[in-house]
VEXGU-235752 format. One line per 2 residues: for each residue x, y, z of C-alpha. Coordinates in steps of 0.05 Angstrom, whole numbers, plus 5000, padded with zeros to 4 digits. Layout:
# residues N
X:Y:Z | ...
# end
This chain:
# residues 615
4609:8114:7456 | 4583:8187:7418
4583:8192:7349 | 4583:8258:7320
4532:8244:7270 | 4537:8280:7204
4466:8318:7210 | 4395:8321:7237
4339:8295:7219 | 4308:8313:7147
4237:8334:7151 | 4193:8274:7138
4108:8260:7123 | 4093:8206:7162
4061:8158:7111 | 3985:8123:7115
4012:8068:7172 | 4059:8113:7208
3995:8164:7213 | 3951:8113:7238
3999:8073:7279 | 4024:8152:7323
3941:8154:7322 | 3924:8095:7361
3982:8079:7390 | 4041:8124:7399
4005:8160:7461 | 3972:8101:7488
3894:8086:7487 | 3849:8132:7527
3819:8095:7591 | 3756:8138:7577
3696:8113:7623 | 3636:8158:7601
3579:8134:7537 | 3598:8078:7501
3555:8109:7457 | 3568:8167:7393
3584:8232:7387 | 3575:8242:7308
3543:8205:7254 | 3544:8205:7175
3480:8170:7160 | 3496:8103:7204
3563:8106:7205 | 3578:8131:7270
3633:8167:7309 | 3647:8129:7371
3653:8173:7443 | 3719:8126:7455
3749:8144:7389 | 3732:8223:7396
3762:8217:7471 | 3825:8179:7444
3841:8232:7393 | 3831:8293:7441
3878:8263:7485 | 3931:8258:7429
3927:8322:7411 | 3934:8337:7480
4001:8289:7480 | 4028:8312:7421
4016:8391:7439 | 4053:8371:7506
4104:8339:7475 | 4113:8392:7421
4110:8452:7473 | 4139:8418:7544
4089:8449:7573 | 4017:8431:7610
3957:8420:7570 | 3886:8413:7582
3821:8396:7552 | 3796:8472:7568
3858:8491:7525 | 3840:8447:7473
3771:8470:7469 | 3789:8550:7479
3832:8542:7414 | 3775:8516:7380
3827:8441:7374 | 3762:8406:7399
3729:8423:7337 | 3788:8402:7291
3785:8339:7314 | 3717:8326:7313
3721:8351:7235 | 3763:8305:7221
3731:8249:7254 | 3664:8263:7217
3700:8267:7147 | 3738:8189:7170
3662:8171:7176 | 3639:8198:7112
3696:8171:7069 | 3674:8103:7115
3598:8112:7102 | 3616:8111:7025
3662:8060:7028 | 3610:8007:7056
3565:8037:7008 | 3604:8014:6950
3626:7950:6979 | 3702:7982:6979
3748:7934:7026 | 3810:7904:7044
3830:7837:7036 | 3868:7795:7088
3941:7799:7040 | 3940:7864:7040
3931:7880:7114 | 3985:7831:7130
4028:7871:7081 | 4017:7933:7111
4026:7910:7183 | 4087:7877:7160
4110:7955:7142 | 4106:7980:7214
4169:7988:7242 | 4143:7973:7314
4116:7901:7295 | 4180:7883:7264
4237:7836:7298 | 4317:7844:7299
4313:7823:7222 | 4272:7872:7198
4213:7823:7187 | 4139:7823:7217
4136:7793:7290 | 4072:7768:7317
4111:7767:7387 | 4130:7847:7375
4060:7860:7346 | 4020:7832:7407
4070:7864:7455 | 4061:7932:7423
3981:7924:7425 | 3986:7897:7488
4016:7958:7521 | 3972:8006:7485
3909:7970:7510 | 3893:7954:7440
3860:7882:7413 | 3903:7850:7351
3821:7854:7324 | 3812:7928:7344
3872:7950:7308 | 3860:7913:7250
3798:7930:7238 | 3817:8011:7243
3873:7995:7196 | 3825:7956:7140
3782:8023:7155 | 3842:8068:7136
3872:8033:7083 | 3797:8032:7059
3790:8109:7063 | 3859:8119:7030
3837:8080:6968 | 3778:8116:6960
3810:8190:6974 | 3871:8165:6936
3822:8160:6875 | 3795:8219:6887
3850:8263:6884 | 3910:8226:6851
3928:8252:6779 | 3906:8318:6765
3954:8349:6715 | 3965:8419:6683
3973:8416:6602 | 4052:8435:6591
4018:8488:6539 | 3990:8517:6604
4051:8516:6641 | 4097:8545:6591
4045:8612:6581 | 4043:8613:6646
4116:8611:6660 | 4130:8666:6604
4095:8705:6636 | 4112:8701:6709
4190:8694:6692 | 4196:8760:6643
4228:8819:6684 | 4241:8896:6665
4293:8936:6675 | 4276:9018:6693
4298:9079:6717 | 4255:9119:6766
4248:9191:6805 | 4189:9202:6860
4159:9270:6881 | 4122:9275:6936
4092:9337:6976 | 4159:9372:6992
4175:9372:6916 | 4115:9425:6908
4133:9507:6910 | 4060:9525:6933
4024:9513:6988 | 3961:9465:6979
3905:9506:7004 | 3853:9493:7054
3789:9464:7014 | 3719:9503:7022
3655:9471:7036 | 3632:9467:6962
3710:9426:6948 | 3682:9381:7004
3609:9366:6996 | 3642:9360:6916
3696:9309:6941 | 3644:9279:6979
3597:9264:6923 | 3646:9239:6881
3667:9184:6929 | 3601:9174:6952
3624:9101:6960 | 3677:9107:7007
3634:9137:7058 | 3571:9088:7054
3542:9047:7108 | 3527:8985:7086
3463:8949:7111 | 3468:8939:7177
3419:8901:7231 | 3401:8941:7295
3410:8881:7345 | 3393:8871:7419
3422:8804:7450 | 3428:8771:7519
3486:8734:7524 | 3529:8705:7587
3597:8672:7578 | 3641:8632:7627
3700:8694:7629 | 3631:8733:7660
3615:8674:7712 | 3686:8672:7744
3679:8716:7798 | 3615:8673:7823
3661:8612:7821 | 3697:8584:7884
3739:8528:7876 | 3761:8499:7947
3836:8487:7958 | 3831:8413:7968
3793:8411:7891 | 3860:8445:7872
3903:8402:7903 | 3866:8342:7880
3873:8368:7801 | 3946:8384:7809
3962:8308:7833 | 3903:8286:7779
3952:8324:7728 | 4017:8317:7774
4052:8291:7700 | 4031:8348:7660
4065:8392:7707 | 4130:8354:7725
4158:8318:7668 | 4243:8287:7675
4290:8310:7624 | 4282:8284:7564
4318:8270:7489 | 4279:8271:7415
4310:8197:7393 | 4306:8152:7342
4332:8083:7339 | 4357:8023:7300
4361:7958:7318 | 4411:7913:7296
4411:7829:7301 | 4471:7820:7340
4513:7860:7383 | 4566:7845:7332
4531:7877:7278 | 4514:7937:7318
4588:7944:7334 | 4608:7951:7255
4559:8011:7238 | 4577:8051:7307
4653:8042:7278 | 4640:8065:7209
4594:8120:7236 | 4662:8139:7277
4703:8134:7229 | 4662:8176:7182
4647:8124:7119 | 4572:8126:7135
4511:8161:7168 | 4458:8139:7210
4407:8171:7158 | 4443:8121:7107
4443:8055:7157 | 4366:8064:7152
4365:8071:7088 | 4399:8006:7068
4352:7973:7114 | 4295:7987:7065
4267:8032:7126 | 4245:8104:7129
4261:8147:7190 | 4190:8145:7208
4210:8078:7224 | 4259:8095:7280
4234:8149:7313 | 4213:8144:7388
4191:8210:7389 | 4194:8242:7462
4233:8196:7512 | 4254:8188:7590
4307:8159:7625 | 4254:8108:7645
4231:8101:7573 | 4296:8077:7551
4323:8018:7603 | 4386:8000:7606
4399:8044:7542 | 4386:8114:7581
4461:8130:7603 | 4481:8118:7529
4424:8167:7502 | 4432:8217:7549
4505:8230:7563 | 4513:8248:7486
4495:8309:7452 | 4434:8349:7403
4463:8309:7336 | 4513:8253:7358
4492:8180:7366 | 4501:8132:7420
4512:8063:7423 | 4505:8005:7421
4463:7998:7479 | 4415:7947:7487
4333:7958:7476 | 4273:7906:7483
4284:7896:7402 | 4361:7875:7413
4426:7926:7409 | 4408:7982:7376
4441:8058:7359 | 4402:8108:7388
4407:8186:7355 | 4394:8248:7391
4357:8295:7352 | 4339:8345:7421
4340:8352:7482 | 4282:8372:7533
4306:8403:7598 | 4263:8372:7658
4206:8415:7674 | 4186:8429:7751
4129:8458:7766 | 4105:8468:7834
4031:8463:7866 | 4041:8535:7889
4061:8556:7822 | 4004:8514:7779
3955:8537:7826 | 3931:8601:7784
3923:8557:7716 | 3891:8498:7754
3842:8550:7789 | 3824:8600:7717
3820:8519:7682 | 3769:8496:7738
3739:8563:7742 | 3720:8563:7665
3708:8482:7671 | 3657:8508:7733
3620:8566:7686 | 3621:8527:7631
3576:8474:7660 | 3536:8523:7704
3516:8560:7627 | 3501:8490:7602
3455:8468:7663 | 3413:8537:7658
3420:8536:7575 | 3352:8496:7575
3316:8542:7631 | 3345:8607:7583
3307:8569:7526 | 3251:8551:7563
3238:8621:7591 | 3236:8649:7519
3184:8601:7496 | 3148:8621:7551
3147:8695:7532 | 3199:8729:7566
3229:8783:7533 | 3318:8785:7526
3307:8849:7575 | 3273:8796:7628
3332:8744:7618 | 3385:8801:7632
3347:8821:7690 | 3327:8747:7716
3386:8709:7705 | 3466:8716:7698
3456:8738:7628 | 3474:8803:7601
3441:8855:7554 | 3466:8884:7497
3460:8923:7431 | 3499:8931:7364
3493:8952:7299 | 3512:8903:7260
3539:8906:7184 | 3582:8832:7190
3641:8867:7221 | 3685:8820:7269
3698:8870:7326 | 3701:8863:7397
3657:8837:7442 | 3598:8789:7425
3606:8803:7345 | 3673:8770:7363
3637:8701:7355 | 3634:8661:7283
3566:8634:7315 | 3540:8706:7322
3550:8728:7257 | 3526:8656:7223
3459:8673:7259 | 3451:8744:7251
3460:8742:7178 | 3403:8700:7181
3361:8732:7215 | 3302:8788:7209
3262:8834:7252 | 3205:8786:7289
3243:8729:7293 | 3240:8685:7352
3298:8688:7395 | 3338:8616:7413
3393:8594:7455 | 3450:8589:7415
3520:8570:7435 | 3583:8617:7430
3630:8563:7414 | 3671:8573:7482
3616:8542:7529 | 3574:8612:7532
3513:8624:7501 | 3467:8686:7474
3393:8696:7444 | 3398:8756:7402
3334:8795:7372 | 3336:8841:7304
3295:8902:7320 | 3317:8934:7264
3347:8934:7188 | 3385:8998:7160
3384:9005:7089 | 3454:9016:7058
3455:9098:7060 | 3518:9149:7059
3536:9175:7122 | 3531:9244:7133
3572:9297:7102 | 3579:9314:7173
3607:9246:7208 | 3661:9244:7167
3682:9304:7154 | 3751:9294:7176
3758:9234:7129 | 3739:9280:7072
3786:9334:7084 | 3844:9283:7088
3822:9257:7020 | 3811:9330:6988
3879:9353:7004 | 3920:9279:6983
3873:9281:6913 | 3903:9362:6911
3971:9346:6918 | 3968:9288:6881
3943:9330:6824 | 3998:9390:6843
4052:9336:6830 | 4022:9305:6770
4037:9372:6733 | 4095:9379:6751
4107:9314:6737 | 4088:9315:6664
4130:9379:6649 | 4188:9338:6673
4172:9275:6633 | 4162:9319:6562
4231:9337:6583 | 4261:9267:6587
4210:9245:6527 | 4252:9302:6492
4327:9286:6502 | 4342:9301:6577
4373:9254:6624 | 4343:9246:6691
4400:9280:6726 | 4391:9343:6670
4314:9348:6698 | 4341:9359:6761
4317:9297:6787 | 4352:9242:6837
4344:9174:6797 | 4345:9106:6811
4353:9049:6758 | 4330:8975:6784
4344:8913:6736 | 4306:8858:6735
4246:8871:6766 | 4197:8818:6772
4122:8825:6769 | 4119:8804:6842
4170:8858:6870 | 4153:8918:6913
4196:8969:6905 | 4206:9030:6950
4181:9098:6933 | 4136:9077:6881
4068:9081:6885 | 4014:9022:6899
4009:8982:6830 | 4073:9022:6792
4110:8955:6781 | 4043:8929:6745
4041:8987:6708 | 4112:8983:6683
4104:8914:6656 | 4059:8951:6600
4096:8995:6577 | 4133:8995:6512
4221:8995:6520 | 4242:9074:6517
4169:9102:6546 | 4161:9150:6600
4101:9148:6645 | 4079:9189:6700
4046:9140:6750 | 4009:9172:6805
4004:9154:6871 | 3963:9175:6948
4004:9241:6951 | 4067:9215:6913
4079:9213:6845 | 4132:9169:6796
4168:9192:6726 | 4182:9124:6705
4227:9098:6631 | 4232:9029:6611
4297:9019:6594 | 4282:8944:6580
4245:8886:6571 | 4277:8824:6588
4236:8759:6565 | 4237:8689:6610
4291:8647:6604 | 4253:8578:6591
4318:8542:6599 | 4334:8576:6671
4329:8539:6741 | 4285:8597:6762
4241:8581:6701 | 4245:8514:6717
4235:8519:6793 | 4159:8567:6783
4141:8509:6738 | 4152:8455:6788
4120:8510:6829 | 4061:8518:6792
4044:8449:6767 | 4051:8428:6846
4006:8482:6870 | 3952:8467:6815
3959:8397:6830 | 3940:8399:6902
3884:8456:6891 | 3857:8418:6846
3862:8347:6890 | 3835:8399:6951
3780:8422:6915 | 3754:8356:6888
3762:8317:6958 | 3729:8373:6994
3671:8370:6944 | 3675:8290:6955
3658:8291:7022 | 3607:8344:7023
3574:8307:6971 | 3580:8250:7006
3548:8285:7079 | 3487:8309:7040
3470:8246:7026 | 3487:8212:7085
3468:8264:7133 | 3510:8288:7188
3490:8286:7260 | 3529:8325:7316
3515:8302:7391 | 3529:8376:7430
3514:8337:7494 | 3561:8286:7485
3609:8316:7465 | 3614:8354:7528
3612:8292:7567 | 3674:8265:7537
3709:8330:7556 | 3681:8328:7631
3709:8258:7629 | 3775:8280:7605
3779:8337:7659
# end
């Protein structure tokens, strides 16, 4: 039967078990053949090639699952994922490395506690199975001693970030100033003038109201230091047109990734299982007949949704439960059908049209993904001849003109343009660098590489009157009407100071109540609503602007309203946002604390043998 259920899902964190459970097994365990060895260490702790492989191909799930659509390793690594990953990997090790150091560990009671909390290992009853726990393993190609010994790792690490980071608190002294401040508003009435309010003509400026303009905002037209640089660099977008990939190759990779690019249809579900068909029976009637929810069956079986959810599911996925699931609707819930846990209610929170895609059709992203894969390792193969060449004396000019790289020049002043100066890993070693330094291989971060060479440092100077020239006329004539509008903006203000109404000044008014410190408000100036919040009640202010200009009263200040839900919501607000700041900044301080003393090691070369492996 459907049940029109009463809503969707509510957002939900998945807590510590849920995390690590969806981490090792919710995607199934990478079969990953390459190194047994590491990719990473923090002092010995070390980051295991299987582990790094296994997450990369969960993100890889999870992005698929997320987006119905294809996903690669090249992907991955173009979006810079790779690197996420292997970030957080290193900081698991760290908060590992410390751990061990300070004899932090689990006992045996509390692991069984906490795999008694995993909704997958439980039975019918709600209870801890062994036969459910070994099943689940079993089909994620996980040992019972594998898992456990992850999970006395990450209950490990969450005791030791937990203390880290659990109780910082904002004095309520703090708050309350805080809040007074932030929750006060004004209430003011407002004309603008701007350049057609002016009965002149702004005239054209000479060269002396330039080269004057000029040296008054000398800053505004200085270059700061920049580096003259010349760099050899070749990427794999440069090496594609070298690359031929053979149709069979392509053929082979579409039936290698056949899944990825024909998935069924398929349904967002969770589930609850019930211990008797009977059972199962009585909540699908009062879900019917509207006395309860499925949110508030799990609920009253002490579980979280977390618990229930199956995430992304096929026909085949389900069993004998599929027709149920998928004949009912986004939001209703089906049931009871049966599921290898016993009868169960099964609730549709989407549904995931079935995706076809042809070899024809996948043939241009299997061909630019094997093209790049192809360049990629072509740049690394010749990365240690590029080196090896330098050493030996050759110039960047001789690489350019020897090999596939390509010379170039820039000035350089830490701007991220186009280009080469695109690159983080180009400005890291710029900044770092001098004229006479030797030049190195370093990589790009997308599989290229450059050597780059500072022949040059500029000092920081002005630019020439000259070069910008247009820039200074633009400036003279907004500073001139700016100024135009300022007196006539003052004669109008001594009018209102003196009596007059808006309207009486001839002047189009608008009043705004209210006004928060945060609020932009059209036709005033940059900064105006700052400026209002110091003025006195019954002031008039001229507040200037780029070419515009605002005659401004106060009509009123209005304090905070302690007592208010808006008061009461920026205090939640702000004691939540301090909180985790503060909790940030102290963990992130942790663990680079921690990684000094340890030491961190990164292994470029295998870390780009798990993601040949994972091709």
């Amino acid at each position: 039967m459907a049940l029109k259920a009463k809503g969707l899902s509510k957002v939900f964190m998945w807590g510590l078990m849920g995390l690590l459970f969806l981490g090792l097994i919710g995607f199934g365990a990478t079969s990953f053949t390459g190194s047994s060895g590491s990719v990473a260490s923090v002092g010995d702790t070390e980051v295991e090639a299987q582990d790094y492989a296994r997450a990369l191909q969960n993100q890889i799930s999870r992005i698929q699952q997320q987006n119905g659509q294809a996903v690669s390793i090249s992907d991955l690594r173009n979006a810079g994922v790779d690197r996420q990953v292997l970030a957080q990997l290193v900081t698991e090790a760290s908060l590992d490395w410390e751990a061990d150091r300070i004899g932090l560990s689990v006992g045996d009671e509390v692991l069984a506690d906490q795999l008694a909390q995993i909704g997958a290992f439980q039975g019918p009853d709600g209870q801890f199975d062994r036969e459910a726990y070994r099943f689940a393993l079993q089909n994620s190609g996980l040992s019972e001693g594998e898992f456990e010994e992850d999970l006395r790792a990450e209950t490990a690490r969450s005791l030791l970030q937990g203390g880290i980071v659990a109780g910082p608190r904002m004095p309520q002294s703090y708050v309350d100033t805080i809040v007074a401040y932030a929750a006060e508003t004004r209430d003011f009435t407002f004309a603008s003038l701007d350049r057609s309010d002016l009965d002149q003509e702004v005239p054209e400026p000479s060269e002396e109201d330039l080269q004057t303009y000029y040296d008054e905002n000398i800053d505004r037209y200085t270059r700061p230091e920049t580096k003259r640089v010349t760099y050899a660099w070749v990427t794999p977008d440069m090496l594609v047109d070298t690359v031929e990939i053979s149709e069979d190759r392509l053929r082979a990779a579409y039936e290698e990734r056949e899944s990825e690019f024909n998935m069924p249809e398929r349904r967002l579900v969770e589930r609850l299982v019930f211990s008797s068909e009977e059972a199962a029976q009585d909540a699908a009637g009062r879900i019917e007949a509207g006395e309860t929810d499925f949110e508030t069956l799990v609920e009253a079986r002490g579980l979280d949704l977390a618990d229930t959810d199956l995430g992304v599911v096929s026909r085949d996925d389900l069993g004998d439960a599929a027709d149920a699931v998928f004949s009912v609707g986004t939001g209703e819930v089906a049931g009871p059908a049966p599921s290898s846990l016993g009868p169960a209610l099964f609730r549709v929170n989407a549904q995931l049209s079935a995706q076809s895609t042809s070899f024809d059709e996948a043939k241009p992203a299997l061909r630019d993904s094997l093209v790049l894969d192809e360049s990629r390792r072509a740049i690394q193969a010749n990365a240690s001849d590029f080196d090896d060449r330098l050493v030996g004396g050759a110039t960047l000019e001789d690489l350019a003109s020897e090999t596939d790289m390509e010379l170039g020049e820039v000035d350089y002043a830490g701007q991220n343009g186009d280009g080469i100066t695109s690159y983080p890993a180009f400005g890291e070693a710029i900044a770092s660098m001098a004229p006479g330094d030797y030049p190195e291989i370093i990589e790009l971060g997308d599989g290229g590489v450059f050597a780059a060479r500072v022949d040059e440092v500029l000092p920081e100077a002005p630019r020439p009157l000259d070069e910008v020239r247009d820039q200074v006329r633009t400036g003279w004539q907004r500073t001139r009407v700016t100024e135009l509008l300022q007196g006539r903006a003052e004669e109008l203000a001594d009018a209102i100071r003196g009596g007059q109404n808006f309207e009486a000044a001839g002047l189009t008014p608008s009043s705004l109540d209210a006004v928060a410190r945060s609020t932009t408000v059209d036709g005033l100036p940059e900064g105006a609503v700052a400026e209002v919040f110091e003025m006195e009640e019954g002031d008039v202010a001229v507040l200037p602007g780029l070419g515009r200009v605002a005659i401004v009263q106060l009509d009123r200040v209005v304090d905070a309203d302690m007592e208010s839900d808006e008061a009461a919501a920026i205090a939640d607000r702000l004691r939540n946002q301090a909180a985790e700041d503060i909790a940030a900044g102290l963990f992130e301080a942790f663990v680079t604390d921690i990684q000094s003393r340890a030491g961190v090691q990164v292994d470029e070369q295998a870390l780009n043998a798990v993601a040949t492996q994972l091709q």
